[in-house]
Structure formats: structure tokens, C-alpha cells
LUMGU-660497 format. One record per residue (C-alpha): residue number from 1; residue in three letters; x, z, y. Coordinates in steps of 0.25 Angstrom, whole numbers. Each point is the difference from the previous one (the first is absolute). Example, Ala and Ser with C-alpha at 12.3 -4.5 7.8 and 13.67 -1.06 7.14 Angstrom:
! residues 2
 seq type    c1    c3    c2
   1  ALA    49    31   -18
   2  SER     6    -2    14
END
This chain:
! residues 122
 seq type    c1    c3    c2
   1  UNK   256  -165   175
   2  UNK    -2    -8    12
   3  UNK   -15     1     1
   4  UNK     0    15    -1
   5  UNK    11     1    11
   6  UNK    -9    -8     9
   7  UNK   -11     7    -4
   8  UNK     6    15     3
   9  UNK     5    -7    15
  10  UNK   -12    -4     2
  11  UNK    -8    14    -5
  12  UNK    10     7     9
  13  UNK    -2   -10    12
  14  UNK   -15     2    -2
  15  UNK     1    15     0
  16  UNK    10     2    11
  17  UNK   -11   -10     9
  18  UNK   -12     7    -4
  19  UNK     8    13     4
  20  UNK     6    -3    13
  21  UNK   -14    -7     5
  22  UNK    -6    16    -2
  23  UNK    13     6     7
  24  UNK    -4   -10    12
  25  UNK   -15     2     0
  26  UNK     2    15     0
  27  UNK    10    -1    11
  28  UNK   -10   -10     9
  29  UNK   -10    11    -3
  30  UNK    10     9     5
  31  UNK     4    -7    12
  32  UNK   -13     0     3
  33  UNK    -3    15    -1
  34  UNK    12     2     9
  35  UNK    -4    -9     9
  36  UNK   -14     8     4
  37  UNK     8    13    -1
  38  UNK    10    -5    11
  39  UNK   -12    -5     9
  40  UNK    -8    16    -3
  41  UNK    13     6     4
  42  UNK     1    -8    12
  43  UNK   -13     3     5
  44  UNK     1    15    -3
  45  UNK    14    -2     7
  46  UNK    -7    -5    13
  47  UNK   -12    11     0
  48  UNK    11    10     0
  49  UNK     7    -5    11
  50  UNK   -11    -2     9
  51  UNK    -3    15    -5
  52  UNK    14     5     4
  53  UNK    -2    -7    15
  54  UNK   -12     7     1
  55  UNK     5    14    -3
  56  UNK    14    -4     8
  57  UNK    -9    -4    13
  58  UNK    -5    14    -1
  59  UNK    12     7    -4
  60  UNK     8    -5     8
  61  UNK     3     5    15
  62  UNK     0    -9    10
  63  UNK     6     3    14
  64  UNK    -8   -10     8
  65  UNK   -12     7    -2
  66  UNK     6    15     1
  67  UNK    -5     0   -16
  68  UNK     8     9    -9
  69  UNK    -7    -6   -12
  70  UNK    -8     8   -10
  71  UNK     4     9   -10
  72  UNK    -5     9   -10
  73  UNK   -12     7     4
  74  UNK    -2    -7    13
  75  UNK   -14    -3     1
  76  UNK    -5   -15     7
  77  UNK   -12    -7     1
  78  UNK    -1   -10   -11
  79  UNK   -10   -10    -1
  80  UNK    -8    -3   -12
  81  UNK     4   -13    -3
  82  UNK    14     3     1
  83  UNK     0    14    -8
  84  UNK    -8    -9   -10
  85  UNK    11    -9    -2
  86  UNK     9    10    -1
  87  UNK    -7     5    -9
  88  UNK     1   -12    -8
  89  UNK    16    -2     0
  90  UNK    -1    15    -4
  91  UNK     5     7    12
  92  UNK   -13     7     8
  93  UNK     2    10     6
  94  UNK    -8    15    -1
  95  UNK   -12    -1     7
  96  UNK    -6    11     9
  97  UNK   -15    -1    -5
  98  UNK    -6     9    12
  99  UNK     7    -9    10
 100  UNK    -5   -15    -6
 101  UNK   -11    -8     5
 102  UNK   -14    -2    -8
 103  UNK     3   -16     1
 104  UNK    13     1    -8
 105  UNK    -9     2   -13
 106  UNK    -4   -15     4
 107  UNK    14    -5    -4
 108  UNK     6    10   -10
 109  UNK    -7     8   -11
 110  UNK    -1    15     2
 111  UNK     5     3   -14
 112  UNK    14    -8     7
 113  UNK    -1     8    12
 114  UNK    -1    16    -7
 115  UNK    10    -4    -9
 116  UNK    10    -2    12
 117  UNK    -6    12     6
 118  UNK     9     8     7
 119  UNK    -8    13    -4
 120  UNK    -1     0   -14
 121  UNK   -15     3    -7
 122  UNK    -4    11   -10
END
């Protein structure tokens, strides 16, 4: 009677270890996960923001300079390299084809550019 009372303690004991060791694995495992989740969001977080102050900059008036800041369909000149990093935060404006420089294809892809066209092609 003895022996088989210790033996079913010692079945449940072993059972209940074997049991919580998995439980902890798998939640290391998704510690882990969370943990390179949380540093993606962060990231993302920051390439957002930086996007936002780009787009506030230009919307925003600003006195000093007699600047009312843009609106929608105000045209401005844009350099490549900017308008390809907004186009890289998802936020490029349209693109008056006619009126961009040949050395522009030399830093965006035209396929970028008609797409973004502020005429749109047939």
C-alpha cells in the first residue's frame, strides 16, 4: 500500500515537472517573440514620427516667414531625395511629370514617379 502511494506521488510529481518545464519553455519562447515585436513596433513607431514632422513642417504656417503652410493642391518644389523618402514612409506627394527634372530618374524609379502622377495615364 505504501509503495504504490509513493509511487502515484512520485508519477504525479514527475508528471506535473515534466509539464510545467514545457509551460516555461513555451513562455520563454514567447517572451522572446514579444520582445522582437516590441523593438519592430518601436522602430516603425520612430519612422512615423519622423514622417509626421516632416509633413507638420510643411503644413504648418509659420509667421516668421509670411508662410501660411501648404494645403491641399498647393504645388512646391520637392527635391528628389526628399520626395523619395516620402515615398518610403508612404506619404509622396503627386508628381507633376512635365514640370520634373531628367536628373530625378537618377534617384527614383520612373514607374514611382507616374504612379504618383498628378495626371493620370491611359
Amino acid at each position: 500500500m505504501f509503495n504504490s502511494k509513493l509511487f502515484f506521488s512520485l508519477a504525479v510529481f514527475t508528471f506535473f515537472l515534466i509539464i510545467t518545464s514545457l509551460v516555461k519553455n513555451q513562455s520563454r519562447i514567447i517572451e522572446k517573440q514579444i520582445k522582437s515585436l516590441n523593438i519592430n513596433i518601436i522602430a516603425k513607431e520612430k519612422n512615423i514620427s519622423e514622417a509626421e514632422m516632416e509633413f507638420s513642417y510643411l503644413s504648418s504656417p509659420n509667421p516668421m516667414y509670411d508662410f501660411p503652410g501648404l494645403k491641399a493642391g498647393n504645388k512646391w518644389c520637392l527635391c528628389a531625395l526628399r520626395w523619395k523618402e516620402a515615398l518610403i514612409h508612404n506619404v509622396a506627394p503627386k508628381v507633376i511629370l512635365e514640370a520634373t527634372n531628367e536628373e530625378t530618374l537618377k534617384v527614383v524609379n520612373i514607374d514611382d514617379l507616374i504612379k504618383h502622377s498628378y495626371k493620370k495615364f491611359s
